[in-house]
N, C-alpha and C positions, 0 to 999 in steps of 0.2 A: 614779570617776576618769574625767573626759571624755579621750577619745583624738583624737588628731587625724587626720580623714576620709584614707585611703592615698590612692592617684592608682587611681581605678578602670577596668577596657579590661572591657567587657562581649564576650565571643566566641561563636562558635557551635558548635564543636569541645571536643572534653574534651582535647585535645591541644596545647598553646601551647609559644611559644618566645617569650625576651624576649633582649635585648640591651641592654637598659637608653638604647638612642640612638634607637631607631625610632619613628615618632610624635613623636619631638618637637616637629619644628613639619616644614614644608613649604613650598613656593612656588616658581613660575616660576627668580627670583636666589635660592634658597636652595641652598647647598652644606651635605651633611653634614658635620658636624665628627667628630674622632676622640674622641668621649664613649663612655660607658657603661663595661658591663663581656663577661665570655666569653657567647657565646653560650649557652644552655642550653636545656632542652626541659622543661617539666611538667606533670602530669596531674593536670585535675581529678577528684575524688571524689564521693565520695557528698554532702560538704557542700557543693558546689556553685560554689568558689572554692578556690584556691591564690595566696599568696604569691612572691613572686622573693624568694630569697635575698638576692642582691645588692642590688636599687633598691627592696625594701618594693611593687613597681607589684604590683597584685591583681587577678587573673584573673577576672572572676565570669560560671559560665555561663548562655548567653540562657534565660530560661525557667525557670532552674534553683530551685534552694529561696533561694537569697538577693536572687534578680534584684528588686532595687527596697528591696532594706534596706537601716537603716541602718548601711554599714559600720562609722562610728566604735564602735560595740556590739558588733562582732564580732570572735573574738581574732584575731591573728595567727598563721598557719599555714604552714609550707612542706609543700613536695612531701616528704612519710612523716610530717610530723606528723598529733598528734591533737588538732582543740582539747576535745573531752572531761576531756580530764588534764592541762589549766595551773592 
């Protein structure tokens, strides 16, 4: 089953927060719009990336065991899951 590639933020920290609006775009005349969802905080593990609940956006840390894979290959996981046991 081909999966379709998530929206990848490569970090430096094993500690992120997403809000689902940040990064969206930017610019000089850009106003932020009121998108996304609640702020949250998640920690990455041992596998080297964490899912956001809410926007599917994947964390993946610099250096880490997955930095340069192919995500679409890899399951999806939130913050306390295990992809071992999908």
């Amino acid at each position: 089953m081909n999966m379709e590639t998530p929206e990848v933020v490569t970090v430096e920290t094993k500690r992120v927060s997403c809000d689902g609006a940040s990064a969206i775009r930017g610019g000089a005349n850009y106003r932020p719009a009121a998108l996304g969802h609640p702020k949250i905080y998640l920690e990455i593990d041992e596998h080297g990336y964490v899912d956001c609940g809410y926007c599917d956006r994947r964390f993946v840390l610099k250096g880490g065991p997955v930095d340069g894979a192919d995500h679409s290959q890899l399951p999806d996981i939130s913050e306390g899951a295990d992809p071992g046991h999908r």
